[in-house]
MIMI-828549 format. One record per residue (C-alpha): residue in one letter; z, y negated, x negated. Coordinates in steps of 0.2 Angstrom, whole numbers, plus 5000, padded with zeros to 4 digits. Layout:
BEGIN
aZYX
...
END
This chain:
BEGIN
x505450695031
x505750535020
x505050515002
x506450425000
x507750565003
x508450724993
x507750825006
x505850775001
x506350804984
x507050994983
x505351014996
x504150924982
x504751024970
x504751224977
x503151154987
x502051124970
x503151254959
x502251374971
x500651294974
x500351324957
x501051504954
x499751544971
x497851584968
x496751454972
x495951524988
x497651534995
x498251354991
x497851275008
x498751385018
x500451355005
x499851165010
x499651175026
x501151285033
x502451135022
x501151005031
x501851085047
x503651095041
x503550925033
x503050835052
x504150945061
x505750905053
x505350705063
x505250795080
x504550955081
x503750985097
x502550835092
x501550965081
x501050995099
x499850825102
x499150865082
x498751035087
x497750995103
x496850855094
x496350955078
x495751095091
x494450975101
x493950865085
x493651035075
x492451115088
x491850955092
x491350935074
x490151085075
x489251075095
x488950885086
x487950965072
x487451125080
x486551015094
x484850965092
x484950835110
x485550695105
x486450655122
x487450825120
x487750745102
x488550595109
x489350685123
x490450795110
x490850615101
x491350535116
x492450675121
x493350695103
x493450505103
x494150495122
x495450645117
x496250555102
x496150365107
x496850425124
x498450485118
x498550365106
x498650265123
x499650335133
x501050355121
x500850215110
x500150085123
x500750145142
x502350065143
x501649885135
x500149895148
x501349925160
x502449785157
x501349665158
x500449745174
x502449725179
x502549525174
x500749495181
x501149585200
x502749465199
x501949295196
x500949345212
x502149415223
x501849595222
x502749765216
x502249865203
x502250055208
x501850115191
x503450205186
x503850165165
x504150335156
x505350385144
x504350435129
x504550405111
x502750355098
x502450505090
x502750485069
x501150405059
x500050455077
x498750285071
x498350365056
x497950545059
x497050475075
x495850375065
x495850495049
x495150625065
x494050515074
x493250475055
x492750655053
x491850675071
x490950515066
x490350555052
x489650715058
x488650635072
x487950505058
x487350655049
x488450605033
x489650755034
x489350945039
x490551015051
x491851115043
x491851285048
x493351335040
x494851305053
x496251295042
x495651185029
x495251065044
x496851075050
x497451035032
x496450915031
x497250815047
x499050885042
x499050845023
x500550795020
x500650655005
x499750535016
x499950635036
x501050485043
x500650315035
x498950355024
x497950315016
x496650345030
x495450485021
x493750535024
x492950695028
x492050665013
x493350625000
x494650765005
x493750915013
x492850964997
x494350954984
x495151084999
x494051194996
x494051194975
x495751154970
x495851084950
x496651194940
x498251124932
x498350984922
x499650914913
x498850724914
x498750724929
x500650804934
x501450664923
x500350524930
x500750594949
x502250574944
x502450424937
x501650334951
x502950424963
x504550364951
x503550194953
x503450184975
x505050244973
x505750104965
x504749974975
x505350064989
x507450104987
x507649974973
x506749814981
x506049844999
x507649925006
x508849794998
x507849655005
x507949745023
x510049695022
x509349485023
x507849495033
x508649605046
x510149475046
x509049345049
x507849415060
x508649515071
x509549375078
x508549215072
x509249095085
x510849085075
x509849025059
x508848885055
x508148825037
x508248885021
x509149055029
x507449105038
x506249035025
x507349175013
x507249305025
x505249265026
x504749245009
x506149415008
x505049515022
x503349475014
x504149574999
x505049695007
x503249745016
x502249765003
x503549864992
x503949965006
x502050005013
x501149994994
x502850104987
x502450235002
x500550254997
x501250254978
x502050414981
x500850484994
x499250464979
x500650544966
x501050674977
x499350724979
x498750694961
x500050824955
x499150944964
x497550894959
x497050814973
x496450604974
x496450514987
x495650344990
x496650174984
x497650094998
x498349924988
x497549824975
x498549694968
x498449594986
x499649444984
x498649394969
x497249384980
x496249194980
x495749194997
x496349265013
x494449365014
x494749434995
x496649485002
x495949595016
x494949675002
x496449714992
x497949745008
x497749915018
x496049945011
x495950125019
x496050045037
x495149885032
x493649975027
x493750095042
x493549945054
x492349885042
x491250055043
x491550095059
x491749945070
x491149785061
x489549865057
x489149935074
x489449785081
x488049705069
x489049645056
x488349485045
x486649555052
x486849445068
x486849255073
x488249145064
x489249145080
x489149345084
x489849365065
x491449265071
x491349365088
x491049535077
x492649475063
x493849415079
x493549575087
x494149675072
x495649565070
x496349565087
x496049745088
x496849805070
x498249685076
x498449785091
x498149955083
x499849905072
x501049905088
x501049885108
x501549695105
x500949525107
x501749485090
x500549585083
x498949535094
x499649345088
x499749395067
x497849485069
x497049315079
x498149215063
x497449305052
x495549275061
x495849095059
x495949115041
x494749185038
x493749105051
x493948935043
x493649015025
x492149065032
x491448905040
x492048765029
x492448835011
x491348995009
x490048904999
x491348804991
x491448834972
x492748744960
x492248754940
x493448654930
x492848644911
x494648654904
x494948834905
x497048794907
x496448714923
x495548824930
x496948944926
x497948794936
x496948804949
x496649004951
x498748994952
x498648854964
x497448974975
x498549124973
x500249014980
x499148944994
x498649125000
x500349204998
x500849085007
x499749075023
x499849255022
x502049245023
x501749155039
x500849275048
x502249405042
x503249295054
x502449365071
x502249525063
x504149565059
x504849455074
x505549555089
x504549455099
x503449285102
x505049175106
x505949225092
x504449195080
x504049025087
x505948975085
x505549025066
x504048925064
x505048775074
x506748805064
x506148885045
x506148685037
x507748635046
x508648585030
x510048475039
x511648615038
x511048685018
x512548785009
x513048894997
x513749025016
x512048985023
x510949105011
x512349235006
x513349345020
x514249495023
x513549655016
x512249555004
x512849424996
x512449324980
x512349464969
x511049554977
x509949394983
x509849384962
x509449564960
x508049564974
x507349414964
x507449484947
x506649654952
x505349574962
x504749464947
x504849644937
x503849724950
x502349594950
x502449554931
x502249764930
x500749774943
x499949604933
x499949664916
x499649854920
x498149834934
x497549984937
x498250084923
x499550154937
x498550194949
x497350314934
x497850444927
x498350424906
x498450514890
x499750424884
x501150524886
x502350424875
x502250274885
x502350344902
x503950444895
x504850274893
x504350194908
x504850334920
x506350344911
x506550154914
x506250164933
x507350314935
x508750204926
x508450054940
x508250174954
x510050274950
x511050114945
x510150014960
x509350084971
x509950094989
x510050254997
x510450235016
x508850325024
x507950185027
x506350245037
x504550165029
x504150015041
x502250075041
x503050245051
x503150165068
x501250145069
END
Protein backbone atom coordinates (compact mmCIF):
# COMPACT_ATOMS: atom_id res chain seq x y z
CA UNK A 1 0.00 0.00 0.00
CA UNK A 2 1.28 3.41 -1.02
CA UNK A 3 1.35 6.55 1.27
CA UNK A 4 0.79 8.33 -1.47
CA UNK A 5 -2.61 6.77 -2.55
CA UNK A 6 -6.37 7.28 -1.42
CA UNK A 7 -6.25 3.77 -0.44
CA UNK A 8 -3.50 4.42 2.58
CA UNK A 9 -5.70 7.30 3.41
CA UNK A 10 -9.28 5.76 4.21
CA UNK A 11 -6.84 2.88 5.83
CA UNK A 12 -4.98 5.61 8.16
CA UNK A 13 -7.86 6.96 9.16
CA UNK A 14 -10.36 3.87 10.35
CA UNK A 15 -6.89 2.20 11.49
CA UNK A 16 -6.21 5.00 14.27
CA UNK A 17 -10.00 6.03 14.65
CA UNK A 18 -9.98 2.48 16.12
CA UNK A 19 -6.84 2.18 17.77
CA UNK A 20 -7.89 4.76 19.93
CA UNK A 21 -11.67 3.68 20.55
CA UNK A 22 -9.73 0.00 21.64
CA UNK A 23 -8.21 -0.42 25.27
CA UNK A 24 -4.78 -0.41 25.49
CA UNK A 25 -3.91 -3.96 26.02
CA UNK A 26 -5.64 -4.66 22.82
CA UNK A 27 -3.92 -2.00 20.66
CA UNK A 28 -1.20 -4.35 19.19
CA UNK A 29 -3.17 -6.77 17.82
CA UNK A 30 -5.63 -3.74 15.97
CA UNK A 31 -1.66 -2.88 14.81
CA UNK A 32 -0.64 -5.94 13.94
CA UNK A 33 -3.59 -7.57 11.84
CA UNK A 34 -3.56 -3.86 9.45
CA UNK A 35 0.46 -4.46 9.60
CA UNK A 36 -0.57 -7.71 7.82
CA UNK A 37 -3.17 -6.33 5.61
CA UNK A 38 -1.15 -3.22 4.90
CA UNK A 39 2.04 -5.81 3.32
CA UNK A 40 -0.44 -7.93 1.74
CA UNK A 41 -2.15 -5.60 -0.44
CA UNK A 42 1.87 -5.55 -2.41
CA UNK A 43 1.74 -9.43 -2.98
CA UNK A 44 0.16 -11.50 -0.46
CA UNK A 45 1.67 -14.76 -0.12
CA UNK A 46 5.07 -12.72 0.73
CA UNK A 47 3.64 -12.49 4.32
CA UNK A 48 4.85 -16.13 4.03
CA UNK A 49 8.94 -15.37 4.14
CA UNK A 50 7.94 -12.56 7.13
CA UNK A 51 6.22 -15.16 9.01
CA UNK A 52 9.01 -17.85 8.96
CA UNK A 53 11.50 -15.27 9.76
CA UNK A 54 9.75 -13.71 12.68
CA UNK A 55 9.21 -17.45 13.86
CA UNK A 56 13.02 -18.44 13.98
CA UNK A 57 14.29 -14.78 15.18
CA UNK A 58 11.46 -14.91 17.99
CA UNK A 59 12.59 -18.44 19.60
CA UNK A 60 15.84 -17.65 18.62
CA UNK A 61 15.70 -14.59 20.79
CA UNK A 62 14.94 -16.62 23.97
CA UNK A 63 17.29 -20.20 23.71
CA UNK A 64 20.00 -17.00 23.14
CA UNK A 65 19.07 -15.61 26.55
CA UNK A 66 17.85 -18.76 28.06
CA UNK A 67 21.36 -20.31 27.46
CA UNK A 68 24.01 -20.21 29.70
CA UNK A 69 26.96 -21.92 26.97
CA UNK A 70 28.07 -19.51 25.09
CA UNK A 71 28.51 -21.64 22.01
CA UNK A 72 24.82 -22.67 22.04
CA UNK A 73 24.54 -18.74 22.26
CA UNK A 74 26.23 -18.15 19.19
CA UNK A 75 24.82 -21.08 17.54
CA UNK A 76 21.13 -19.71 17.89
CA UNK A 77 22.71 -16.21 16.46
CA UNK A 78 24.26 -17.89 13.71
CA UNK A 79 21.07 -19.64 12.87
CA UNK A 80 18.67 -16.46 13.12
CA UNK A 81 21.32 -14.56 11.18
CA UNK A 82 21.84 -17.52 8.47
CA UNK A 83 17.77 -17.63 8.10
CA UNK A 84 17.33 -13.95 7.33
CA UNK A 85 20.50 -13.01 5.24
CA UNK A 86 19.91 -16.18 3.30
CA UNK A 87 16.69 -15.22 1.88
CA UNK A 88 17.53 -11.94 1.61
CA UNK A 89 20.04 -13.81 -0.91
CA UNK A 90 18.34 -15.94 -2.61
CA UNK A 91 15.84 -13.59 -3.68
CA UNK A 92 17.39 -10.43 -3.81
CA UNK A 93 20.97 -11.68 -4.95
CA UNK A 94 20.64 -15.24 -6.88
CA UNK A 95 19.89 -13.98 -10.22
CA UNK A 96 22.96 -11.12 -10.05
CA UNK A 97 25.37 -13.99 -8.63
CA UNK A 98 24.16 -16.03 -11.28
CA UNK A 99 24.74 -13.71 -14.02
CA UNK A 100 27.89 -13.04 -13.50
CA UNK A 101 28.91 -16.97 -12.67
CA UNK A 102 27.01 -16.94 -16.44
CA UNK A 103 29.74 -14.11 -17.98
CA UNK A 104 32.67 -15.63 -16.08
CA UNK A 105 31.94 -19.53 -17.31
CA UNK A 106 31.72 -17.66 -20.87
CA UNK A 107 35.02 -15.73 -20.93
CA UNK A 108 36.57 -19.31 -20.17
CA UNK A 109 34.77 -21.55 -22.50
CA UNK A 110 32.35 -23.17 -20.09
CA UNK A 111 28.41 -23.64 -19.52
CA UNK A 112 26.73 -22.46 -16.96
CA UNK A 113 24.14 -25.06 -15.60
CA UNK A 114 22.75 -22.94 -12.90
CA UNK A 115 19.17 -22.49 -14.20
CA UNK A 116 17.99 -18.43 -13.42
CA UNK A 117 14.62 -18.30 -11.62
CA UNK A 118 11.59 -16.31 -12.13
CA UNK A 119 11.13 -14.59 -8.77
CA UNK A 120 10.36 -11.14 -7.87
CA UNK A 121 12.42 -9.10 -4.54
CA UNK A 122 10.02 -9.23 -1.96
CA UNK A 123 8.53 -5.44 -0.85
CA UNK A 124 11.01 -3.37 1.75
CA UNK A 125 12.81 -7.28 2.54
CA UNK A 126 16.45 -5.26 3.51
CA UNK A 127 14.83 -3.41 6.13
CA UNK A 128 12.72 -5.84 8.10
CA UNK A 129 15.90 -8.26 7.41
CA UNK A 130 18.23 -5.96 9.30
CA UNK A 131 15.41 -4.53 11.79
CA UNK A 132 15.29 -8.59 12.76
CA UNK A 133 18.71 -9.55 12.82
CA UNK A 134 19.24 -6.10 15.24
CA UNK A 135 16.83 -7.68 17.85
CA UNK A 136 18.79 -11.28 17.96
CA UNK A 137 22.04 -9.26 18.31
CA UNK A 138 21.29 -7.38 20.76
CA UNK A 139 19.88 -10.20 22.86
CA UNK A 140 23.19 -12.26 22.45
CA UNK A 141 25.16 -8.84 23.54
CA UNK A 142 23.02 -8.86 26.60
CA UNK A 143 21.50 -5.28 25.74
CA UNK A 144 17.97 -6.48 25.22
CA UNK A 145 15.83 -9.35 26.92
CA UNK A 146 14.05 -11.71 24.59
CA UNK A 147 10.54 -10.76 24.25
CA UNK A 148 8.24 -13.40 25.23
CA UNK A 149 5.35 -11.96 24.02
CA UNK A 150 4.75 -13.43 20.36
CA UNK A 151 2.53 -10.96 18.89
CA UNK A 152 4.16 -7.80 20.06
CA UNK A 153 7.25 -9.33 18.29
CA UNK A 154 5.61 -9.78 15.30
CA UNK A 155 4.45 -6.23 15.57
CA UNK A 156 7.47 -5.30 16.15
CA UNK A 157 8.81 -6.69 12.60
CA UNK A 158 5.40 -5.85 10.88
CA UNK A 159 4.80 -2.27 11.97
CA UNK A 160 3.58 -0.75 9.45
CA UNK A 161 4.56 3.17 9.42
CA UNK A 162 8.09 2.16 8.79
CA UNK A 163 7.72 -2.12 7.63
CA UNK A 164 8.96 -1.55 4.02
CA UNK A 165 11.50 1.40 3.87
CA UNK A 166 12.31 2.22 7.65
CA UNK A 167 13.55 3.63 9.56
CA UNK A 168 15.56 0.54 10.82
CA UNK A 169 14.32 0.30 14.54
CA UNK A 170 15.84 -1.23 17.54
CA UNK A 171 14.51 -3.79 19.93
CA UNK A 172 15.10 -1.28 22.37
CA UNK A 173 13.39 1.86 21.08
CA UNK A 174 10.20 -0.02 19.81
CA UNK A 175 9.31 -3.05 21.97
CA UNK A 176 8.75 -1.13 25.22
CA UNK A 177 6.22 1.64 23.71
CA UNK A 178 4.21 -1.83 22.40
CA UNK A 179 3.86 -2.81 25.36
CA UNK A 180 2.49 0.80 27.26
CA UNK A 181 0.86 2.73 24.51
CA UNK A 182 0.48 6.64 25.37
CA UNK A 183 -2.68 7.67 25.92
CA UNK A 184 -4.04 10.36 23.51
CA UNK A 185 -2.60 13.37 22.87
CA UNK A 186 -3.77 16.07 20.86
CA UNK A 187 0.04 17.47 20.34
CA UNK A 188 1.13 14.84 19.28
CA UNK A 189 -1.89 13.85 16.54
CA UNK A 190 -1.47 17.39 14.87
CA UNK A 191 2.36 17.20 14.86
CA UNK A 192 1.99 13.50 13.30
CA UNK A 193 0.18 15.08 11.11
CA UNK A 194 1.75 17.71 10.21
CA UNK A 195 4.89 15.93 9.37
CA UNK A 196 2.74 13.39 7.14
CA UNK A 197 1.05 16.53 5.14
CA UNK A 198 4.82 17.52 4.88
CA UNK A 199 6.48 13.88 3.22
CA UNK A 200 3.57 14.24 1.35
CA UNK A 201 4.30 17.19 -0.26
CA UNK A 202 8.00 16.35 -0.84
CA UNK A 203 6.91 13.27 -2.11
CA UNK A 204 3.68 14.09 -4.94
CA UNK A 205 4.54 17.67 -5.12
CA UNK A 206 8.46 17.56 -5.79
CA UNK A 207 9.96 14.04 -6.00
CA UNK A 208 7.30 12.58 -8.44
CA UNK A 209 7.38 15.56 -10.92
CA UNK A 210 10.96 15.30 -11.12
CA UNK A 211 10.59 11.46 -11.92
CA UNK A 212 8.98 12.87 -15.61
CA UNK A 213 12.81 14.57 -16.43
CA UNK A 214 15.11 12.17 -14.78
CA UNK A 215 13.27 9.18 -16.13
CA UNK A 216 13.60 10.89 -19.70
CA UNK A 217 16.92 11.27 -19.44
CA UNK A 218 18.04 8.33 -17.77
CA UNK A 219 16.18 5.75 -19.09
CA UNK A 220 17.74 6.27 -22.34
CA UNK A 221 20.93 8.40 -21.67
CA UNK A 222 22.69 7.62 -25.08
CA UNK A 223 20.20 10.05 -26.82
CA UNK A 224 21.34 12.93 -24.51
CA UNK A 225 24.40 14.75 -23.80
CA UNK A 226 24.98 18.13 -21.65
CA UNK A 227 22.98 20.39 -20.06
CA UNK A 228 19.91 17.56 -20.52
CA UNK A 229 21.74 14.97 -18.29
CA UNK A 230 23.36 17.55 -15.78
CA UNK A 231 19.33 18.56 -15.23
CA UNK A 232 18.15 15.21 -14.90
CA UNK A 233 21.18 14.69 -12.35
CA UNK A 234 21.02 17.70 -10.26
CA UNK A 235 16.84 16.77 -10.80
CA UNK A 236 17.47 12.99 -9.39
CA UNK A 237 19.59 14.04 -6.46
CA UNK A 238 16.28 15.90 -5.51
CA UNK A 239 13.86 13.71 -6.36
CA UNK A 240 15.75 11.06 -4.01
CA UNK A 241 15.90 12.84 -1.07
CA UNK A 242 12.17 14.14 -1.31
CA UNK A 243 11.09 10.84 -2.12
CA UNK A 244 13.04 8.66 0.58
CA UNK A 245 13.08 11.70 3.48
CA UNK A 246 9.14 12.38 2.27
CA UNK A 247 8.63 8.33 2.93
CA UNK A 248 10.23 8.46 6.65
CA UNK A 249 8.28 11.89 7.07
CA UNK A 250 5.11 10.10 6.86
CA UNK A 251 6.35 6.76 8.40
CA UNK A 252 7.58 9.03 11.89
CA UNK A 253 3.84 11.00 11.56
CA UNK A 254 2.12 7.80 11.25
CA UNK A 255 3.50 6.53 14.19
CA UNK A 256 3.72 9.66 16.36
CA UNK A 257 -0.23 9.94 15.95
CA UNK A 258 -0.51 6.77 17.66
CA UNK A 259 1.81 7.66 20.25
CA UNK A 260 4.63 5.92 19.15
CA UNK A 261 8.50 7.66 18.12
CA UNK A 262 10.55 6.18 16.27
CA UNK A 263 14.23 7.19 15.62
CA UNK A 264 15.15 10.10 13.08
CA UNK A 265 16.19 8.93 9.64
CA UNK A 266 17.30 12.37 7.78
CA UNK A 267 18.86 15.38 9.29
CA UNK A 268 19.20 18.20 6.95
CA UNK A 269 21.86 16.09 4.83
CA UNK A 270 22.53 18.28 1.75
CA UNK A 271 23.61 21.05 4.09
CA UNK A 272 26.10 18.80 5.27
CA UNK A 273 30.09 20.32 5.05
CA UNK A 274 31.78 17.05 4.52
CA UNK A 275 30.93 13.91 2.92
CA UNK A 276 31.61 12.12 6.66
CA UNK A 277 29.22 14.92 8.38
CA UNK A 278 26.69 13.72 5.24
CA UNK A 279 26.70 10.08 6.34
CA UNK A 280 25.74 11.34 9.75
CA UNK A 281 22.77 13.23 8.53
CA UNK A 282 21.53 10.61 5.15
CA UNK A 283 19.87 7.12 6.12
CA UNK A 284 21.04 7.48 9.72
CA UNK A 285 19.02 4.28 10.82
CA UNK A 286 21.16 2.13 8.37
CA UNK A 287 24.29 4.29 8.72
CA UNK A 288 24.49 3.76 12.43
CA UNK A 289 23.38 -0.11 12.02
CA UNK A 290 26.53 -0.71 10.00
CA UNK A 291 28.27 1.60 12.44
CA UNK A 292 27.00 -0.74 15.55
CA UNK A 293 26.99 -3.73 14.14
CA UNK A 294 29.75 -4.07 11.55
CA UNK A 295 32.28 -1.13 11.69
CA UNK A 296 32.75 -1.89 15.40
CA UNK A 297 33.16 -5.45 15.21
CA UNK A 298 35.61 -5.23 12.74
CA UNK A 299 37.62 -2.90 15.20
CA UNK A 300 36.58 0.34 14.16
CA UNK A 301 39.10 3.49 14.86
CA UNK A 302 40.41 1.10 17.53
CA UNK A 303 42.84 -0.63 14.92
CA UNK A 304 45.91 0.51 12.75
CA UNK A 305 45.46 3.55 10.17
CA UNK A 306 45.29 1.30 7.38
CA UNK A 307 42.66 -1.48 9.01
CA UNK A 308 40.39 1.87 9.66
CA UNK A 309 40.44 2.27 5.75
CA UNK A 310 40.02 -1.60 5.47
CA UNK A 311 37.11 -1.39 8.24
CA UNK A 312 35.38 1.99 6.41
CA UNK A 313 35.69 0.32 2.58
CA UNK A 314 34.11 -2.69 3.97
CA UNK A 315 31.04 -0.89 5.15
CA UNK A 316 30.70 1.02 2.00
CA UNK A 317 31.02 -1.71 -0.51
CA UNK A 318 28.68 -3.69 1.37
CA UNK A 319 25.90 -0.97 2.17
CA UNK A 320 26.21 -0.34 -1.56
CA UNK A 321 25.42 -3.74 -2.30
CA UNK A 322 22.74 -4.10 0.40
CA UNK A 323 20.86 -1.31 -1.82
CA UNK A 324 20.48 -3.55 -4.95
CA UNK A 325 21.99 -6.75 -6.97
CA UNK A 326 23.97 -4.14 -9.16
CA UNK A 327 27.34 -3.14 -9.78
CA UNK A 328 25.87 0.47 -10.07
CA UNK A 329 25.50 0.17 -6.65
CA UNK A 330 28.79 -1.76 -5.60
CA UNK A 331 30.52 1.39 -7.91
CA UNK A 332 28.37 4.59 -5.79
CA UNK A 333 29.33 2.68 -2.09
CA UNK A 334 33.34 2.39 -3.26
CA UNK A 335 32.59 6.36 -4.59
CA UNK A 336 31.43 7.13 -1.71
CA UNK A 337 34.60 5.30 0.26
CA UNK A 338 36.88 7.53 -1.74
CA UNK A 339 35.39 10.41 -0.34
CA UNK A 340 35.61 9.84 2.64
CA UNK A 341 38.74 8.09 2.37
CA UNK A 342 40.58 11.18 1.14
CA UNK A 343 38.63 13.26 3.88
CA UNK A 344 40.14 11.22 6.12
CA UNK A 345 43.75 11.08 5.16
CA UNK A 346 44.48 14.53 3.68
CA UNK A 347 41.95 17.08 5.31
CA UNK A 348 40.63 15.40 8.67
CA UNK A 349 42.87 17.68 10.71
CA UNK A 350 42.31 20.48 8.54
CA UNK A 351 40.64 23.38 10.03
CA UNK A 352 39.73 26.82 8.10
CA UNK A 353 38.85 29.91 10.71
CA UNK A 354 38.33 33.16 8.81
CA UNK A 355 38.03 36.27 11.33
CA UNK A 356 35.38 37.89 9.15
CA UNK A 357 32.35 36.23 10.11
CA UNK A 358 30.68 36.83 6.24
CA UNK A 359 33.62 34.68 5.15
CA UNK A 360 33.31 32.16 7.07
CA UNK A 361 29.58 32.22 6.24
CA UNK A 362 31.27 32.18 2.40
CA UNK A 363 33.20 29.52 3.10
CA UNK A 364 30.59 27.20 5.15
CA UNK A 365 28.31 27.84 1.78
CA UNK A 366 31.37 27.07 -0.54
CA UNK A 367 31.56 23.63 1.65
CA UNK A 368 27.97 22.80 1.40
CA UNK A 369 28.04 23.39 -2.87
CA UNK A 370 31.30 21.30 -2.93
CA UNK A 371 29.52 18.29 -1.01
CA UNK A 372 26.21 18.46 -2.81
CA UNK A 373 27.98 18.23 -5.42
CA UNK A 374 30.32 15.27 -4.97
CA UNK A 375 27.43 13.60 -3.52
CA UNK A 376 25.16 14.32 -7.12
CA UNK A 377 27.81 12.49 -8.90
CA UNK A 378 27.62 9.40 -7.10
CA UNK A 379 23.66 9.54 -7.57
CA UNK A 380 24.90 8.89 -11.15
CA UNK A 381 25.81 5.10 -10.62
CA UNK A 382 23.10 4.81 -8.30
CA UNK A 383 20.09 5.81 -10.45
CA UNK A 384 21.86 4.61 -13.89
CA UNK A 385 20.39 1.27 -15.35
CA UNK A 386 23.73 0.19 -15.46
CA UNK A 387 27.70 0.98 -15.56
CA UNK A 388 27.77 1.83 -19.41
CA UNK A 389 25.11 4.14 -19.18
CA UNK A 390 26.58 5.90 -16.22
CA UNK A 391 30.00 6.22 -17.69
CA UNK A 392 28.34 7.65 -20.88
CA UNK A 393 26.90 10.28 -18.27
CA UNK A 394 30.06 11.25 -16.66
CA UNK A 395 31.65 11.29 -20.42
CA UNK A 396 28.74 13.21 -21.93
CA UNK A 397 27.00 15.58 -18.68
CA UNK A 398 29.43 18.74 -19.84
CA UNK A 399 28.81 18.31 -23.52
CA UNK A 400 27.60 21.79 -24.04
CA UNK A 401 28.20 21.87 -28.15
CA UNK A 402 24.10 21.25 -29.30
CA UNK A 403 22.60 23.75 -26.04
CA UNK A 404 18.70 24.84 -26.65
CA UNK A 405 15.67 25.96 -25.44
CA UNK A 406 14.26 21.73 -27.00
CA UNK A 407 17.16 20.21 -25.22
CA UNK A 408 15.88 20.83 -21.47
CA UNK A 409 12.05 20.93 -22.17
CA UNK A 410 10.05 17.81 -23.70
CA UNK A 411 6.97 16.11 -24.17
CA UNK A 412 5.00 15.46 -21.00
CA UNK A 413 7.33 18.06 -18.89
CA UNK A 414 8.06 20.93 -20.23
CA UNK A 415 9.01 24.57 -19.14
CA UNK A 416 6.35 25.07 -16.85
CA UNK A 417 7.10 22.34 -14.70
CA UNK A 418 11.03 22.43 -14.86
CA UNK A 419 9.96 26.11 -13.06
CA UNK A 420 7.65 24.47 -10.68
CA UNK A 421 10.20 21.68 -9.59
CA UNK A 422 12.63 24.51 -9.06
CA UNK A 423 10.55 26.80 -7.11
CA UNK A 424 9.20 24.04 -4.71
CA UNK A 425 12.65 22.72 -4.23
CA UNK A 426 13.93 26.13 -3.01
CA UNK A 427 10.56 26.19 -0.87
CA UNK A 428 11.25 22.84 0.46
CA UNK A 429 15.14 23.58 1.69
CA UNK A 430 14.36 27.11 2.68
CA UNK A 431 11.35 25.20 4.97
CA UNK A 432 13.89 22.41 6.24
CA UNK A 433 16.65 25.42 6.88
CA UNK A 434 14.84 27.90 8.86
CA UNK A 435 12.48 25.28 10.71
CA UNK A 436 15.46 22.56 11.70
CA UNK A 437 14.14 20.20 13.88
CA UNK A 438 11.02 21.96 14.72
CA UNK A 439 9.19 19.35 12.16
CA UNK A 440 10.55 16.56 13.26
CA UNK A 441 9.28 17.57 17.40
CA UNK A 442 6.19 17.70 18.37
CA UNK A 443 4.71 21.58 19.16
CA UNK A 444 2.27 23.46 21.01
CA UNK A 445 1.78 25.86 18.74
CA UNK A 446 -1.29 25.02 17.19
CA UNK A 447 -2.00 28.28 15.42
CA UNK A 448 1.03 28.01 13.31
CA UNK A 449 0.92 24.30 12.50
CA UNK A 450 -2.98 25.13 11.34
CA UNK A 451 -1.57 27.49 8.58
CA UNK A 452 1.25 25.56 7.39
CA UNK A 453 -0.69 22.23 6.89
CA UNK A 454 -3.33 24.29 5.32
CA UNK A 455 -0.38 25.67 3.12
CA UNK A 456 0.82 22.28 2.06
CA UNK A 457 -2.50 20.78 1.51
CA UNK A 458 -3.00 23.84 -0.89
CA UNK A 459 0.36 22.85 -2.98
CA UNK A 460 -0.33 19.17 -2.72
CA UNK A 461 -4.21 19.60 -4.26
CA UNK A 462 -3.27 22.22 -6.93
CA UNK A 463 0.21 20.50 -7.73
CA UNK A 464 0.71 17.52 -6.66
CA UNK A 465 1.08 14.48 -9.04
CA UNK A 466 -1.06 11.67 -8.38
CA UNK A 467 -0.07 8.79 -10.77
CA UNK A 468 1.05 6.03 -8.16
CA UNK A 469 4.50 6.46 -8.25
CA UNK A 470 5.93 3.75 -6.00
CA UNK A 471 8.71 5.17 -3.27
CA UNK A 472 12.22 4.48 -4.87
CA UNK A 473 13.75 3.18 -1.45
CA UNK A 474 10.81 0.14 -2.00
CA UNK A 475 12.89 -1.96 -4.35
CA UNK A 476 15.46 -2.48 -1.66
Amino acid sequence: MLFNSLHFLVFFIVITVFFFLFKKQYRWSLLLLASCYFYMVFVPYYILILAFTIIIDYFAGILIESSSDKSKRKFWLVTSIVANVGILCFFKYYNFFNENIDAACHALGLNNSIPYLKIALPIGLSFHTFQAMSYTIEIYRGKFKAERHFGIYALYVMFYPQLVAGPIERPQNVLPQFHKFADFDANRVISGLRLMVWGLFKKVVIADRMTQLVDHFYDKPEQHHGIGLLMATYFFTIQIYCDFSGYTDMAIGAARVMGVDLMENFRRPYFSKSIQEFWTRWHISLSTWFRDYLYIPLGGSRVSAFRIYMNVAIVFLISGFWHGANWTFVIWGAIHFIYVFIQMKFFSKLTLDMKNPFMNKMLSFFKIVFVFNLVAVAWIFFRAKNVSDAFYILQHIFDFTHVSLSSITFYRFGLYSLILSVLFTIFMFFVEYKTETDLSNVSKNYRKDVLFVSLCLFLIINFGVFDGTSFIYFQF
